[in-house]
C-alpha positions in Angstrom: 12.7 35.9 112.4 11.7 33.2 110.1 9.0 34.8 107.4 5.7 32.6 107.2 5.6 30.1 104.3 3.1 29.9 102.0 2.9 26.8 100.5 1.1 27.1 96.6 -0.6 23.8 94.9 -2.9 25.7 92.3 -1.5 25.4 89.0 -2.3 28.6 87.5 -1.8 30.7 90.3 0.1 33.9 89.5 0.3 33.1 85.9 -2.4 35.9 84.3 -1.6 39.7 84.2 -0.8 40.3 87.9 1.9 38.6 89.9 0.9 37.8 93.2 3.6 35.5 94.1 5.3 39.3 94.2 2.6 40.4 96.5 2.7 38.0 98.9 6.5 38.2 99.6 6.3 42.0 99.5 3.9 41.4 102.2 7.1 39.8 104.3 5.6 36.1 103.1 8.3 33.0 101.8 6.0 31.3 99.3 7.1 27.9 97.8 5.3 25.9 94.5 4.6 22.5 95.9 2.8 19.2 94.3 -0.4 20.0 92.5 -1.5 16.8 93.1 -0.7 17.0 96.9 1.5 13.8 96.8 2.1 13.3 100.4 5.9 11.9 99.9 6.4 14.9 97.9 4.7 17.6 99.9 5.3 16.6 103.8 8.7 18.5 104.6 6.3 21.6 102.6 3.6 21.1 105.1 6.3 20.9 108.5 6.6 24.6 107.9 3.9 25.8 106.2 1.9 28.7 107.7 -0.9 29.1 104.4 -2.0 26.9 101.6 -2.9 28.1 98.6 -4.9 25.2 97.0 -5.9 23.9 94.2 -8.4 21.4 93.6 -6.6 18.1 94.9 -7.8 16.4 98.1 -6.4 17.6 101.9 -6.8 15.0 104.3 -6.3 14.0 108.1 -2.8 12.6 107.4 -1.6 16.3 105.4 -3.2 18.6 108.4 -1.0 16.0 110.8 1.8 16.8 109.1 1.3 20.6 109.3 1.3 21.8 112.6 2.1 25.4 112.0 -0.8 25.7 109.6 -2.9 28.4 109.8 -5.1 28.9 106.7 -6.3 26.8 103.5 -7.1 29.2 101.0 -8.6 27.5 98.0 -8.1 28.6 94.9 -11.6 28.3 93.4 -14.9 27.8 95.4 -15.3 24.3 95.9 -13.9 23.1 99.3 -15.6 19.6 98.6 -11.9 18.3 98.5 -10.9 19.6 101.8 -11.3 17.2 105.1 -13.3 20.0 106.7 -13.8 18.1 109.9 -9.6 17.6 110.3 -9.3 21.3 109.4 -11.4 22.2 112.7 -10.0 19.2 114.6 -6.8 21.3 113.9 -8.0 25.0 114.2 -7.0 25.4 110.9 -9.4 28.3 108.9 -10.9 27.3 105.4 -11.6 30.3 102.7 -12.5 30.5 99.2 -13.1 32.7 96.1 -16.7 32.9 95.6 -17.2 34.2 92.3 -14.2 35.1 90.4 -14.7 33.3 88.0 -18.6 33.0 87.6 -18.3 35.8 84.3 -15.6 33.4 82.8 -17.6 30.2 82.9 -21.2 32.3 82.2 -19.0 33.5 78.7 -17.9 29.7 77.7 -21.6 28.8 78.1 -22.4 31.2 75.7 -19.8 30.3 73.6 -20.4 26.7 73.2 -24.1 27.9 72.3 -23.3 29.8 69.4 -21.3 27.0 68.4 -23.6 24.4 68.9 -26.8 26.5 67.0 -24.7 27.9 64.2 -23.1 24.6 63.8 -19.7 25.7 64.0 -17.5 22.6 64.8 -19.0 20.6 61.3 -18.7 24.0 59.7 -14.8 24.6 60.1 -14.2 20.7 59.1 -16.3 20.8 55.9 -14.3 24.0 55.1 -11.4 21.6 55.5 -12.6 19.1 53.7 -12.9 21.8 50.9 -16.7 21.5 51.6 -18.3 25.0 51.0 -21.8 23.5 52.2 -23.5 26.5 54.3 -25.5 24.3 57.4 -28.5 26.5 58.3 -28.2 27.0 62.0 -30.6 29.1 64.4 -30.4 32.8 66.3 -30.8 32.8 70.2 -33.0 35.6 69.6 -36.3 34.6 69.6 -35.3 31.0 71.1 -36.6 29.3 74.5 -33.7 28.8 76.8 -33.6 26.7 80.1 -31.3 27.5 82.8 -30.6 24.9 85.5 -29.0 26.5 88.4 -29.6 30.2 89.3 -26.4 31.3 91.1 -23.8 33.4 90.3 -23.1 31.8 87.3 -26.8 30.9 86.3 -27.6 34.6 86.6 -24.9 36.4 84.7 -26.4 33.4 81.9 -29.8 34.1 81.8 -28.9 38.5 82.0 -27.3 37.8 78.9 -29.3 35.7 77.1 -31.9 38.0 78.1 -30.2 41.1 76.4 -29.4 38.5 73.4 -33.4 38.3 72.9 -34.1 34.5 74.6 -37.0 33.5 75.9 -35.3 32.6 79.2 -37.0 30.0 81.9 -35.3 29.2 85.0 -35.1 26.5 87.6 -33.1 26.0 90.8 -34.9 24.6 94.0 -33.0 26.6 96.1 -33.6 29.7 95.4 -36.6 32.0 95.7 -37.8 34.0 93.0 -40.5 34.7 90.7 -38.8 33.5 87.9 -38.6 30.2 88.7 -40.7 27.5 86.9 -40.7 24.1 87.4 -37.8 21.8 86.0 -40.1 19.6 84.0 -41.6 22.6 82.2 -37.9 23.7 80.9 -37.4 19.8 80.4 -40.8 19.7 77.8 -40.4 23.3 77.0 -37.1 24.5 76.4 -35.3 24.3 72.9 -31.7 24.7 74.4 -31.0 23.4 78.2 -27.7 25.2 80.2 -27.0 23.1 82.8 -25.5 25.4 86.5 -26.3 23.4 89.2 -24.0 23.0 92.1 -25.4 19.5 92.9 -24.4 15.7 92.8 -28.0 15.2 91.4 -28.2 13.7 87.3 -30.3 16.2 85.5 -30.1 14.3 82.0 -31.5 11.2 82.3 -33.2 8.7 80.1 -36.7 10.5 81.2 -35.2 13.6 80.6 -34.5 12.7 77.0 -37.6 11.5 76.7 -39.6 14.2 77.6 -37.6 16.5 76.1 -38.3 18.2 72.3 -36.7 16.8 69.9 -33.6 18.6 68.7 -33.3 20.1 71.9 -29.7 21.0 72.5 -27.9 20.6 75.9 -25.0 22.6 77.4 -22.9 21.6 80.7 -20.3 23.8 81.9 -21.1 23.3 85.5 -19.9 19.2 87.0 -20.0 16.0 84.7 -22.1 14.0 86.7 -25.3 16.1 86.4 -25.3 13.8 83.1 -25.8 9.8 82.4 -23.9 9.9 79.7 -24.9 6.9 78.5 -28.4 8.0 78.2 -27.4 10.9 76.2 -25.5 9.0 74.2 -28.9 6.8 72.7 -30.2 10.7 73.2 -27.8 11.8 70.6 -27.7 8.8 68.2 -31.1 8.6 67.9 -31.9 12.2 67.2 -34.0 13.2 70.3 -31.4 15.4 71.5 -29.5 17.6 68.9 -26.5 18.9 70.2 -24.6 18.4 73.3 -21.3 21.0 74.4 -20.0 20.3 77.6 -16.8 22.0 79.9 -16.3 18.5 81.4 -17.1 15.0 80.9 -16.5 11.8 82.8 -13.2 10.9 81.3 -11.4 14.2 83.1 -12.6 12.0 87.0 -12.3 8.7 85.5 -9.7 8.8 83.1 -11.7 6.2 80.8 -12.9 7.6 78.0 -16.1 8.3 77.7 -18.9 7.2 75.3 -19.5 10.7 74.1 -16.1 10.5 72.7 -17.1 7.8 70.3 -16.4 9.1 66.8 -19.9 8.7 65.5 -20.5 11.2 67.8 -18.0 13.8 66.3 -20.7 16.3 64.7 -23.2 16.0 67.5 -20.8 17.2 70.5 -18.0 19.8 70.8 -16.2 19.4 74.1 -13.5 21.7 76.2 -11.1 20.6 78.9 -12.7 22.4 81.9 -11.1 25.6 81.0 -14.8 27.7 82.0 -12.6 29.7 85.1 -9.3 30.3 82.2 -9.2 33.8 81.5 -7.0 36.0 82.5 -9.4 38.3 84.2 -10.6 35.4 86.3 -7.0 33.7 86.7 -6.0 37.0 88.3 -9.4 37.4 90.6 -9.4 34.3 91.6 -5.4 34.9 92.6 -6.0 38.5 94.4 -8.9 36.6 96.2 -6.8 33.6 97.9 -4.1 36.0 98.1 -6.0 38.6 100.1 -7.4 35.5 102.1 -3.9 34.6 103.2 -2.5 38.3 104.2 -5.8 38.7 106.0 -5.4 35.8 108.8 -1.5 36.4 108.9 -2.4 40.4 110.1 -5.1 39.0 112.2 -8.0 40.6 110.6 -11.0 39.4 109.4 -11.8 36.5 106.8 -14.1 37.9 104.1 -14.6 34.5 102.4 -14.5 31.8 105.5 -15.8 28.6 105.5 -17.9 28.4 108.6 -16.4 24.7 109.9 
């Protein structure tokens, strides 16, 4: 009897501390690396006899599931599921899952990260030091400062317990969410010396009224989606002063591949930037992997699906 294959699309899969391709076929699975991108000339013989799909972040459509007729499960590797044709997946009785928080610590520690940089000014620091430039640039102590968070999930909340613990003044928004400790957006807008943006939404946050309302100096972090910012906006934002400081996980150039106007090399000492690397540690790499993996061996033994996508 043929063993079920799982087909694998997630680049990083299996490449922290635990290896879960090894659990997977020790649970009686074939599993098989395929096209990250999900190039259908590459990937349909893959899908003929695939029974689970690991994915990554690349789009599955209509023509894919058409192709797959032995497919059982979609297990995405992360929690969006945006880039899955949920409608074919139903169309096809084929089960969607994802991993809801694995790596909601991971991204909560780069936000931090890129606001110690951006406050003790650590990106102009380490080229002066280059430049044999022994200048010290006074920067500030999140103790004591008045923080905005944007976005009070998972990720928002592990943000604003730490900046808590760190001493911050902490105000939060998120208009979905009830709680006491919400204020209103245009209060951490006017309010708020430093702005972390973790909102699950399409909608621009920065905008040219934002900047205009905002304090001057204020310094904005983004380690949630690119387009919660006009860039462009920020941009005048930035070389004007009004806004101080701007560190962000992901910019329009990683969708677009155009480069983006924060790139411009005026802007070198005003932004610091990361290539959407907020979920790469190997704690989450391996959370997120046990997660999709678990999600898998669940439907194949015909028990329930902890993380479903209700289609």
């Amino acid at each position: 009897m043929a063993k079920p294959l799982v087909i694998i699309s997630s680049r990083s899969f299996s490449t922290g501390k635990l290896d879960l391709d090894k659990i997977l076929k020790d649970s009686g699975c074939e599993t098989r690396k395929i096209s990250t991108t999900h190039e259908i000339s590459e990937i349909s013989s893959d899908l003929k006899d695939a029974v689970a799909w690991i994915a990554g972040v690349a789009p599955i459509t209509t023509e894919m599931l058409d192709l797959a007729p032995n497919l059982r499960i979609i297990s995405r590797y992360g929690v969006g599921v945006d880039s899955v044709d949920l409608g074919a997946a139903k169309k096809h009785g084929v089960l969607v899952a994802n991993t809801p928080g694995a790596n909601s610590n991971s991204v909560a520690e780069l936000a931090l990260s890129l606001m110690f940089s951006a406050i003790r000014n650590l990106s102009e620091s380490n080229a002066n030091v280059r430049s044999n430039n022994w200048k010290a640039i006074r920067g500030k102590e999140i103790n004591g400062m008045v923080i905005g968070v944007v976005g009070y999930g998972k990720i928002g909340r592990l943000v604003a317990n730490k900046l808590s613990l760190l001493g911050a003044k902490v105000l939060v928004y998120d208009p979905y969410v009830s709680d006491p400790a919400i204020v209103d957006l245009s209060f951490i807008n006017k309010t708020a010396e430093l702005v972390t943006l973790h909102s699950p939404g399409d909608e621009q946050i920065i905008t040219n009224k934002w900047i205009n309302d905002a304090p001057k100096g204020q310094i904005i972090i983004n380690t949630a989606r690119a387009n919660l910012v006009d860039e462009s906006a920020l941009v005048d934002g930035l070389r004007s002063g009004k806004i101080g400081f701007f560190a962000a996980d992901s910019i329009s150039s990683e969708v677009t591949g155009s480069a983006s106007p924060l790139l411009d090399n005026d802007l070198i000492d005003k932004t610091l930037f990361t290539p959407h690397i907020g979920g790469q540690t190997n704690d989450a790499i391996d959370l997120m992997g046990s997660m999709a993996v678990e999600n898998v061996l669940a439907v194949l033994a015909g028990k329930p699906l902890r993380n479903q996508i209700l289609l």
